[in-house]
C-alpha positions in Angstrom: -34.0 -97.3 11.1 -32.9 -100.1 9.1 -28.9 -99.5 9.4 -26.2 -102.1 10.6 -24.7 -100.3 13.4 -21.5 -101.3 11.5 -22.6 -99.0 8.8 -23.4 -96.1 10.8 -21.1 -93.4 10.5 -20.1 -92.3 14.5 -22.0 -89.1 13.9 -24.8 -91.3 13.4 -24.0 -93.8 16.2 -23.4 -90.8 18.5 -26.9 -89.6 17.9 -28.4 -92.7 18.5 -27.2 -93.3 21.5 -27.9 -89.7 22.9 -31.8 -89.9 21.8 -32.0 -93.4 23.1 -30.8 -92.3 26.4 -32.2 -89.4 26.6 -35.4 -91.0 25.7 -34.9 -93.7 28.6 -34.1 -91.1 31.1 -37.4 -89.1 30.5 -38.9 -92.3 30.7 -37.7 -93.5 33.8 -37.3 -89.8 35.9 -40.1 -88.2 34.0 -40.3 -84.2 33.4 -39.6 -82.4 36.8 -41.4 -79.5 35.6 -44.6 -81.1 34.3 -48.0 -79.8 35.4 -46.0 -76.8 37.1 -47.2 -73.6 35.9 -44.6 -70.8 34.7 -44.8 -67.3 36.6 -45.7 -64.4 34.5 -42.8 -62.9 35.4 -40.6 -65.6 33.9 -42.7 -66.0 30.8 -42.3 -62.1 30.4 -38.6 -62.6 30.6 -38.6 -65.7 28.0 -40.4 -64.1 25.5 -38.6 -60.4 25.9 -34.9 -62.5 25.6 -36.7 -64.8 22.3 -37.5 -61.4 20.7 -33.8 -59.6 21.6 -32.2 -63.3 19.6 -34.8 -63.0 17.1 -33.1 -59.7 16.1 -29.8 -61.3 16.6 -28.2 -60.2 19.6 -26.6 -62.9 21.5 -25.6 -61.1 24.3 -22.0 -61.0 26.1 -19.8 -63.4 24.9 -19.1 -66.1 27.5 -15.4 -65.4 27.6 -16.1 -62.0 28.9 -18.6 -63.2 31.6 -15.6 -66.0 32.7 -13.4 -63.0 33.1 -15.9 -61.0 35.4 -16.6 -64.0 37.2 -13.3 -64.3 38.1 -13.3 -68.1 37.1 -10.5 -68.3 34.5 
């Protein structure tokens, strides 16, 4: 990246700022989940819920679940 920061739109500076950060934090914590194996069960969940978005369905819409919840 060869951009003045002072030419960077704030879109731009916004994202450079999250992937540097993000970036640092992986850097310094690491990946909590690495070398940790995923039960079949979950992986059997994953892939069931990538197929069902696949087809589009995108489930219950989140205001509905805020209402059942009780949270609004």
């Amino acid at each position: 990246m060869n951009e003045l920061i002072s030419q960077m739109t704030r879109t731009e500076l916004k994202k450079l700022i999250e992937s540097s950060l993000e970036e640092k934090l992986l850097e310094l914590l690491g990946d909590p989940d690495e070398g940790l194996e995923v039960r079949k069960s979950v992986r059997a969940r994953l892939l069931r819920q990538k197929k069902i978005v696949a087809r589009g369905n995108r489930g219950r819409p989140f205001t509905d679940v805020i209402k059942e919840l009780g949270l609004e």
